[in-house]
RODO-2510 file (C-alpha; in nm, 4 decimals, decimal comma):
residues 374
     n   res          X          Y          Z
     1     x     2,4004    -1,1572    -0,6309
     2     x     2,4875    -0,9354    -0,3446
     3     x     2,2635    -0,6795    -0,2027
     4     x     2,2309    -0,5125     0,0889
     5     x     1,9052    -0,3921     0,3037
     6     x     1,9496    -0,0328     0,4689
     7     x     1,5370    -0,0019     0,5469
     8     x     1,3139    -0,2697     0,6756
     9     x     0,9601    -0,3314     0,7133
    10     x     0,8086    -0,3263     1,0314
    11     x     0,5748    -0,6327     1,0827
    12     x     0,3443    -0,6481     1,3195
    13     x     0,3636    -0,9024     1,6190
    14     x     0,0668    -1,0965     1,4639
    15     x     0,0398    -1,3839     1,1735
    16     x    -0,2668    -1,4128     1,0006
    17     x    -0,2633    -1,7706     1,0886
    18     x    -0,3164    -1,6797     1,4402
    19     x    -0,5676    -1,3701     1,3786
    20     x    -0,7569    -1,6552     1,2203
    21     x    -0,7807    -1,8286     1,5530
    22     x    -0,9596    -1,5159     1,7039
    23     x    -1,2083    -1,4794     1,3879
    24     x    -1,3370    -1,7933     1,2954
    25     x    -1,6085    -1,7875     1,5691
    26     x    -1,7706    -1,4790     1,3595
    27     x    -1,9012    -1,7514     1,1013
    28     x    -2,2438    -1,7927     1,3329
    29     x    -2,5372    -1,6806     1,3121
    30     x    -2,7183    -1,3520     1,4817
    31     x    -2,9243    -1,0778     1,4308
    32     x    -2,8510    -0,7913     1,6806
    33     x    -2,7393    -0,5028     1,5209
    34     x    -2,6073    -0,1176     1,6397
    35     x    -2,6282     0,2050     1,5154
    36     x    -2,2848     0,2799     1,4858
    37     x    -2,1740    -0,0706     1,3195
    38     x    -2,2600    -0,4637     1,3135
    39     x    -2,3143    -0,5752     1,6151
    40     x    -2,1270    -0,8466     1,8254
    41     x    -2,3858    -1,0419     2,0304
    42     x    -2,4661    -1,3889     1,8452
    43     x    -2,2619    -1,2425     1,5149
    44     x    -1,9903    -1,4062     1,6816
    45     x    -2,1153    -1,7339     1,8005
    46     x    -2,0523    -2,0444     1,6381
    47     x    -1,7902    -2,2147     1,4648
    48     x    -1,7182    -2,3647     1,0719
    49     x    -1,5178    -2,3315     0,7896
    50     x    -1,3962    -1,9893     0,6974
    51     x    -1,3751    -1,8220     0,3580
    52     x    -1,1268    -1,5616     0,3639
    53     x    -1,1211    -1,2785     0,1237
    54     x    -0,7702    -1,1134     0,0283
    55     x    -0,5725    -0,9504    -0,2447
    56     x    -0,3194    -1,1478    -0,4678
    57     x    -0,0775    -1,3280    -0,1955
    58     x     0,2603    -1,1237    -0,3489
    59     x     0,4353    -1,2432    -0,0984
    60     x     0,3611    -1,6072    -0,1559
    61     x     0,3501    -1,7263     0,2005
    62     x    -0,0418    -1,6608     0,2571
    63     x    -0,0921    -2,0310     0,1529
    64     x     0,1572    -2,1990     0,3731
    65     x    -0,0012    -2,0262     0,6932
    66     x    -0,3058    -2,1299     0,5695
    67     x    -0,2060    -2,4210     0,5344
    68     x    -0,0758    -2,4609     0,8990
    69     x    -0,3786    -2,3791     1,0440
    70     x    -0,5949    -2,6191     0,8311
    71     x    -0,3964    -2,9061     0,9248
    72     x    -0,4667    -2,8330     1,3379
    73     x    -0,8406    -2,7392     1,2759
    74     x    -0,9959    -2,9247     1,0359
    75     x    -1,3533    -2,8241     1,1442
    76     x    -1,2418    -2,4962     1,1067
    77     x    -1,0424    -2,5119     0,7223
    78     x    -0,9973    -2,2109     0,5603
    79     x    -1,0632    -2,1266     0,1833
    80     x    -0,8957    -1,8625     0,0194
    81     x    -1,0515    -1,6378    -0,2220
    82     x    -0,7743    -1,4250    -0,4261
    83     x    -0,8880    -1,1163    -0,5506
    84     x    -0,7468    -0,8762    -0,7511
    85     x    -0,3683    -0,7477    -0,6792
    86     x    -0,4741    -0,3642    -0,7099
    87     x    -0,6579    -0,2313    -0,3626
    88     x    -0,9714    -0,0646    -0,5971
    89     x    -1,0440    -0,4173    -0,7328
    90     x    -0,9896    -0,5499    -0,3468
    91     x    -1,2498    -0,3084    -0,3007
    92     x    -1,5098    -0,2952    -0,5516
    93     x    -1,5321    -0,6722    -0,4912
    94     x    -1,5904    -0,6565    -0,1326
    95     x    -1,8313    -0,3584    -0,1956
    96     x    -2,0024    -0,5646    -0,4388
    97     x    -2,0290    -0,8792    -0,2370
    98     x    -2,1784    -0,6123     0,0916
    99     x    -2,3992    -0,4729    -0,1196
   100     x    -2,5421    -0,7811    -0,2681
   101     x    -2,5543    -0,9295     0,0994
   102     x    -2,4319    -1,2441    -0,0256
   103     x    -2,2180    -1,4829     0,1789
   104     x    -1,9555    -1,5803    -0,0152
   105     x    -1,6892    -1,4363     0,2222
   106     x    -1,6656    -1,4565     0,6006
   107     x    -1,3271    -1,2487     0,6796
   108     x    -1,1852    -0,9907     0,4790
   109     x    -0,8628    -0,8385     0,4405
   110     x    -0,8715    -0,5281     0,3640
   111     x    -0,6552    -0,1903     0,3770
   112     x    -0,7091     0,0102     0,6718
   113     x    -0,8962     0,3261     0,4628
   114     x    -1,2207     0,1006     0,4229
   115     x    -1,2524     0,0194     0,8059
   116     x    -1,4710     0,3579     0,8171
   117     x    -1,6724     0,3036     0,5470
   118     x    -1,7495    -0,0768     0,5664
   119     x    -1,8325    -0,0634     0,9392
   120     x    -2,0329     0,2654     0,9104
   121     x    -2,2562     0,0608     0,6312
   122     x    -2,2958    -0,2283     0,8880
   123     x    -2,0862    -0,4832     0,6017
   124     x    -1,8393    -0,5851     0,9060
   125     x    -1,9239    -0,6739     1,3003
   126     x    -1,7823    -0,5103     1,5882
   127     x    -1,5101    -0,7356     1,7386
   128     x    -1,4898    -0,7023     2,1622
   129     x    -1,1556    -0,5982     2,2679
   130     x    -1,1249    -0,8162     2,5256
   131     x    -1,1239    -1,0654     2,3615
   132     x    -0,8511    -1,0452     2,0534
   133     x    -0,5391    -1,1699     2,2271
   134     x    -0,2273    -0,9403     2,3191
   135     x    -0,4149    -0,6668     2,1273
   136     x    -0,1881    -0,4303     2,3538
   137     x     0,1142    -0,5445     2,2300
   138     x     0,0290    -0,4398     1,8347
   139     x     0,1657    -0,0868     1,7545
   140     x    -0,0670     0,1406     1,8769
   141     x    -0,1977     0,3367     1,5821
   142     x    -0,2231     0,0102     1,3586
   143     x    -0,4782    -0,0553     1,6083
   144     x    -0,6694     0,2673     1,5876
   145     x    -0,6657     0,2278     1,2179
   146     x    -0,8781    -0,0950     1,2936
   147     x    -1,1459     0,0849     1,4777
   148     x    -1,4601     0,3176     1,4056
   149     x    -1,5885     0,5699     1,6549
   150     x    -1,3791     0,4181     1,9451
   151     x    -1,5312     0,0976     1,8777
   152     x    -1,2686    -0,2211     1,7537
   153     x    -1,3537    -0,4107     1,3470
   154     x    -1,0408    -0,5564     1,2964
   155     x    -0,7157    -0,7228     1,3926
   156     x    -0,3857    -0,5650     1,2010
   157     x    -0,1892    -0,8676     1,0251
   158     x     0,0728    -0,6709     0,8754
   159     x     0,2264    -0,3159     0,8216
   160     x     0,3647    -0,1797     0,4765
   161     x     0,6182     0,1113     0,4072
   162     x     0,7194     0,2234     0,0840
   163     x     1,0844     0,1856    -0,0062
   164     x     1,3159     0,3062    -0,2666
   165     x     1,4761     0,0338    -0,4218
   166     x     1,8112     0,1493    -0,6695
   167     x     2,0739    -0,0363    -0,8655
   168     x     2,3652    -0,0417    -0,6432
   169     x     2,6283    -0,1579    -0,8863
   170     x     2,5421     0,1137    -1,1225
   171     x     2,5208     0,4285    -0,8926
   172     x     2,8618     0,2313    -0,7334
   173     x     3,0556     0,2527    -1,0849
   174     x     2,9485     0,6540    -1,1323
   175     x     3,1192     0,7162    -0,7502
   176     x     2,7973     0,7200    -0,6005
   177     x     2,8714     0,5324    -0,2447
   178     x     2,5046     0,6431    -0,0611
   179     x     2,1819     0,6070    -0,1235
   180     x     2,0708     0,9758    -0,2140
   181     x     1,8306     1,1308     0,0691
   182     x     1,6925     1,3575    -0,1338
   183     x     1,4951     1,4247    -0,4304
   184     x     1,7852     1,6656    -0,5719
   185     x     2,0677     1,4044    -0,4651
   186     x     1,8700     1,1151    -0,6819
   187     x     1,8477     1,3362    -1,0050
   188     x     2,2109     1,4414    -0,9510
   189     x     2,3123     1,0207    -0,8909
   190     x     2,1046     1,0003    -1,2211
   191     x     2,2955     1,2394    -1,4131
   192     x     2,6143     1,0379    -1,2865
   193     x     2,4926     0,7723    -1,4127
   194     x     2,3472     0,8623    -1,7618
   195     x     2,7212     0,8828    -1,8517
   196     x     2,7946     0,5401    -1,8715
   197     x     2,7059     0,2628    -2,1148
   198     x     2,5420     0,0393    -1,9103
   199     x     2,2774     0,2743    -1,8719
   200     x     2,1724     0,3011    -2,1964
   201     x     1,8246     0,3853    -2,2231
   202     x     1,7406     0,3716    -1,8566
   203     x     1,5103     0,6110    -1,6848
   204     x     1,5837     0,7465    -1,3477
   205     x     1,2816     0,6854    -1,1270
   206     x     0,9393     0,5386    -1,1121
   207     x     0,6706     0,4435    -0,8842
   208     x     0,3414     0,4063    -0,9194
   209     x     0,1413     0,6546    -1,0814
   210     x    -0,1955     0,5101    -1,2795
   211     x    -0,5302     0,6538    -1,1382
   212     x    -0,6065     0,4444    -0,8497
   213     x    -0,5178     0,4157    -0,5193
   214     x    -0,1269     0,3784    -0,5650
   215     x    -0,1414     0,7072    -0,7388
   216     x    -0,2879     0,9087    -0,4368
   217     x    -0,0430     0,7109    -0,2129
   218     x     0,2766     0,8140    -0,4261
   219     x     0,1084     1,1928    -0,4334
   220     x     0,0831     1,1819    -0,0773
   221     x     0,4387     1,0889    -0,0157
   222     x     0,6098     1,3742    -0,2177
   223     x     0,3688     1,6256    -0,0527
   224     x     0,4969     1,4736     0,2652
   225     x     0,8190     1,4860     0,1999
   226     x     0,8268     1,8448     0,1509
   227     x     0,6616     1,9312     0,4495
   228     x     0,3288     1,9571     0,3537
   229     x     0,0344     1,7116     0,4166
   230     x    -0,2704     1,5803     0,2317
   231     x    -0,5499     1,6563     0,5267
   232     x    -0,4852     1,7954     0,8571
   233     x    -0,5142     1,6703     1,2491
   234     x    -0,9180     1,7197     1,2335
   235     x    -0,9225     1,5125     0,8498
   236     x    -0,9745     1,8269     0,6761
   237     x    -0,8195     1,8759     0,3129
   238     x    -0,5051     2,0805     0,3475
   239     x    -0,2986     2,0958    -0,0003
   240     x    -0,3318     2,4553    -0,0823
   241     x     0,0082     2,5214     0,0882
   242     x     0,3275     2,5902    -0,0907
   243     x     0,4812     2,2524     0,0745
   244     x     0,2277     2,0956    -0,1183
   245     x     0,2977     2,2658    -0,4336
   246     x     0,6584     2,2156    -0,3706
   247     x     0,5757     1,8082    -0,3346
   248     x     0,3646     1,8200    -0,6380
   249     x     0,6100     2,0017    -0,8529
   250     x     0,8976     1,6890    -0,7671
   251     x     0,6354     1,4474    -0,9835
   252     x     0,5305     1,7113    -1,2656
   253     x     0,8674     1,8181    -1,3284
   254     x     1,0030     1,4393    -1,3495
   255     x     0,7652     1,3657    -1,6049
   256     x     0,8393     1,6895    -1,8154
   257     x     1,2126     1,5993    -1,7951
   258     x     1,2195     1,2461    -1,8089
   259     x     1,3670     1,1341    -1,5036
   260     x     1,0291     0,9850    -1,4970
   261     x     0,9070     0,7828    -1,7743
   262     x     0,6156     0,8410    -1,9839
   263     x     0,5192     0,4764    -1,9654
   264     x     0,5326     0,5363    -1,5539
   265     x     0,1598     0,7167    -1,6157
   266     x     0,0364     0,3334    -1,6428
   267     x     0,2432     0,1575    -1,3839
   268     x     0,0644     0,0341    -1,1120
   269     x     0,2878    -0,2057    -0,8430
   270     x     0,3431    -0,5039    -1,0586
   271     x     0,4326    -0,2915    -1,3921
   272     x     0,6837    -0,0735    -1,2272
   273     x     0,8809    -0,4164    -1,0328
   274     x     0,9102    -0,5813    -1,3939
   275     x     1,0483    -0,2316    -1,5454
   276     x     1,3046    -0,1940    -1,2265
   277     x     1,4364    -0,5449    -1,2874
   278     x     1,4176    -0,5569    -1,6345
   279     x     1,6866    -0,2606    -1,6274
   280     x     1,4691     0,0265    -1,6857
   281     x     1,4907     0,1936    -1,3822
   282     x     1,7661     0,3070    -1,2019
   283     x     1,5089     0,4162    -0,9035
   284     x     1,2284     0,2651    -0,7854
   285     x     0,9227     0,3286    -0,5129
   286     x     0,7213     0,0327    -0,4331
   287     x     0,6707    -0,2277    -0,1256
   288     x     0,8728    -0,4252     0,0585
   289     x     0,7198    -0,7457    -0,1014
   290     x     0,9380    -0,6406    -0,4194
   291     x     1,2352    -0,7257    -0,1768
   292     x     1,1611    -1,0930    -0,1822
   293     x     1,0646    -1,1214    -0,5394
   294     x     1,3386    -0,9536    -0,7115
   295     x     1,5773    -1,1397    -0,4868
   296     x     1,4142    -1,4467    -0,6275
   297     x     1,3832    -1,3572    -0,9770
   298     x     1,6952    -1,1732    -1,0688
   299     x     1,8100    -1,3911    -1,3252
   300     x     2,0198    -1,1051    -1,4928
   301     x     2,2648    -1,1105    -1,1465
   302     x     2,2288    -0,7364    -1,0461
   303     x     2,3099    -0,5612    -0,7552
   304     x     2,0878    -0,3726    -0,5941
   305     x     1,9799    -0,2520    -0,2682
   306     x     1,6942    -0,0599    -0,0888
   307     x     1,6686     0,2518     0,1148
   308     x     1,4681     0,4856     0,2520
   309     x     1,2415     0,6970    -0,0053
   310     x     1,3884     1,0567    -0,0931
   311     x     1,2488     1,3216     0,0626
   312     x     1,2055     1,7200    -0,0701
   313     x     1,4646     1,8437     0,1815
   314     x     1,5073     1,8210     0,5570
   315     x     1,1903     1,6392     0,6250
   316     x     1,1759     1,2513     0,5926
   317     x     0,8544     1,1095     0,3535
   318     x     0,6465     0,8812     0,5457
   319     x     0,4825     0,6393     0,3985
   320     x     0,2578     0,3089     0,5641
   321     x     0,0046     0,1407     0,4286
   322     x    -0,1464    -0,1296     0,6810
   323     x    -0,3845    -0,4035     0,6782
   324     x    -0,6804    -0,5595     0,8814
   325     x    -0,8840    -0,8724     0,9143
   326     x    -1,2237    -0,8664     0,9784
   327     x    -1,5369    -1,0366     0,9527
   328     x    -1,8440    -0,9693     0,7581
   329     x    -2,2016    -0,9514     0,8343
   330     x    -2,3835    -1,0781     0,5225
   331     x    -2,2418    -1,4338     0,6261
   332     x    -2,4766    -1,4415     0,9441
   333     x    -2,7525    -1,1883     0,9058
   334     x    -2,9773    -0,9948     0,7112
   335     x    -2,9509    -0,6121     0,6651
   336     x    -3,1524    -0,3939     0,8357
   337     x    -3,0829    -0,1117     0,5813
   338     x    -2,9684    -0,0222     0,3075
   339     x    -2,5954     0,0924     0,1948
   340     x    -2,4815     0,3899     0,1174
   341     x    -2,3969     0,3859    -0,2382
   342     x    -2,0003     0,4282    -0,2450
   343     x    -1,7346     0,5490    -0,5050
   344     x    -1,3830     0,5196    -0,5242
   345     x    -1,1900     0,8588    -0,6170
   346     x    -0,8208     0,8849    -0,6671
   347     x    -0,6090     1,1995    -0,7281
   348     x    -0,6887     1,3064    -1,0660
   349     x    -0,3459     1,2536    -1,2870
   350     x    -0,2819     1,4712    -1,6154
   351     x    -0,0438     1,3774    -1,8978
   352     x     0,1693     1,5551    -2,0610
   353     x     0,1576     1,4326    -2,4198
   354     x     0,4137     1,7238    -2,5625
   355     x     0,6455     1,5117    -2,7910
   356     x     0,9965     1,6597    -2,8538
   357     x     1,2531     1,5725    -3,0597
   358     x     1,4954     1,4080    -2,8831
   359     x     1,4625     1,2372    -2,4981
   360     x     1,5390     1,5483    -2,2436
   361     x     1,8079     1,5189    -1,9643
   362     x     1,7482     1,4328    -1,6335
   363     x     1,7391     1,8054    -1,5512
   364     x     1,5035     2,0194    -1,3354
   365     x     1,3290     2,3091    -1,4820
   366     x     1,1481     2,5428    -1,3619
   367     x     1,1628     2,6381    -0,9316
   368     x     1,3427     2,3936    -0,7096
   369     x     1,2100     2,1630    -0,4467
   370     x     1,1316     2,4046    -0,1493
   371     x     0,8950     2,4580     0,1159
   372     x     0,8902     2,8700     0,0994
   373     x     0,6623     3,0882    -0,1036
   374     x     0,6963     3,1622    -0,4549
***
């Protein structure tokens, strides 16, 4: 198989092997506690086995680091606890577990939207600065996303950024030599490629769009993309623009055509890598951990590739979701109040459930992608 990579991910400068190395003295014991967050003094004294919380390994390499470390610190071993591969189950878990106070995990990873909201309910300690080596070397706002009112909960392990993945040897045999840029030059590619028999019932483009938190990340992306943006500078809601509209229009009118599939309204990550390399995608968003696994699996021999995702028009979509480790409190003291009762909310998703006759074109009704006022 031959494939090429145009767009890489951007890892940050520190394993989780070696973040372990800076956490595992958070197993002690201690009760001093702070207003705005756990508190350090005596939460971080000690040392002992460490049970670390963390979504599904997809990348399949969690384990060997793990490993690794084990081997040069036995009094130290760490136990992995998988939870589930979707970021609410990640999440309603490690709620749970807070909640409960229980003890069952001693560092989390988690995705850098919960740092607020765990150390504002005093579930994770405040980690000194000073003391998390070359902490000025990480990318500076995967380090802010680690922090809560100026004050440091976590250590970033790795960086995300979505990707659109595409069948090179398709979009090769319609004349199509680039990746398209745009949201107009992928439904045009599509259209090119419709034509030929090896694309037989294929849809154009998917990417993740069930209610949970990969729906609100996709949404944010197109609005993005055209200019627009989900909440401002000060973190107050800003989508009644017409860049938004315009953003929100790409998705809506994909599904009404078909260049997005109805069955896309249920694909969360895994779903929409199977129906990419099963051949029923042409286009795909998702991670860069689909990089690895498809170039492992692809039994069928296809060429593909990955690129940049498409953007509205002149403005590029940026998308990043990051990760932290930190450490919890339940594993070394008791509450001194209690949480905040806490709900998940995603951007709400309608279907349309119109049936028609026959499957519609990969055509765009309706206004175009564009950033000015209708």
């Amino acid at each position: 198989m031959r494939f090429e990579r145009s767009h890489t991910r951007r890892a940050i400068a520190l394993a989780a092997a070696s973040s372990l190395v800076l956490l595992a003295s958070a197993c002690g014991g201690g009760n001093n506690t702070s207003s705005n967050g756990g508190g350090t003094a005596g939460a971080l004294e000690g040392r002992g086995p460490i049970t670390l919380a963390s979504g599904k390994d997809t990348s399949g390499n969690l384990q060997n680091q793990l490993n690794a470390w084990n081997a040069s610190h036995p009094n130290e071993k760490v136990d992995l606890k998988e939870l589930p591969a979707e970021a609410d189950g990640q999440r309603q878990q490690m709620v749970q577990n807070a909640q409960n106070q229980s003890d069952a995990y001693s560092v989390l990873v988690m995705d850098v939207v919960w740092t607020s909201e765990f150390a504002a309910n005093q579930w994770i300690t405040q980690i000194p600065e000073d003391k998390v080596p070359d902490l000025g070397k990480l990318i500076p706002a995967t380090v802010e996303t680690a922090k809560y009112r100026g004050k440091l909960y976590g250590v970033p392990i790795t960086s995300d950024g979505g990707l659109l993945y595409y069948r090179k040897d398709l979009l090769a045999k319609a004349g199509v030599s680039e990746p398209p840029k745009t949201w107009d030059d992928m439904l045009a590619d599509c259209l090119k490629v419709q034509a030929l028999p090896e694309a037989k019932g294929m849809s154009c483009y998917s990417g993740q769009f069930e209610k949970y938190e990969g729906l609100t990340v996709n949404f944010s992306e197109a609005i993005n993309s055209a200019g627009g943006e989900v909440v401002d500078k000060d973190g107050k809601p800003n989508v009644n623009t017409p860049q938004a509209l315009a953003g929100l229009e790409e998705l809506v009118n994909g599904f009404k055509t078909g260049a997005i599939p109805k069955a896309a309204i249920t694909y969360k990550e895994e779903e929409s890598r199977r129906a990419f390399q099963e051949g029923k995608l042409l286009f795909l968003r998702n991670w860069p951990y689909v990089y690895a696994k498809a170039s492992a699996t692809d039994v069928r021999r296809r060429s593909w590739a990955s690129s940049a995702s498409p953007r509205c028009r002149a403005r590029p979509a940026r998308a990043s979701r990051r990760w932290v480790a930190t450490t919890t409190r339940s594993a070394r003291s008791p509450r001194t109040r209690r949480p905040r009762s806490t709900s998940s909310t995603s951007w709400p998703a309608r279907r349309d459930r119109r049936r028609t006759s026959r499957r519609p074109r990969w055509r765009r009704p309706g206004p175009r992608c564009t950033t000015t006022p209708r």
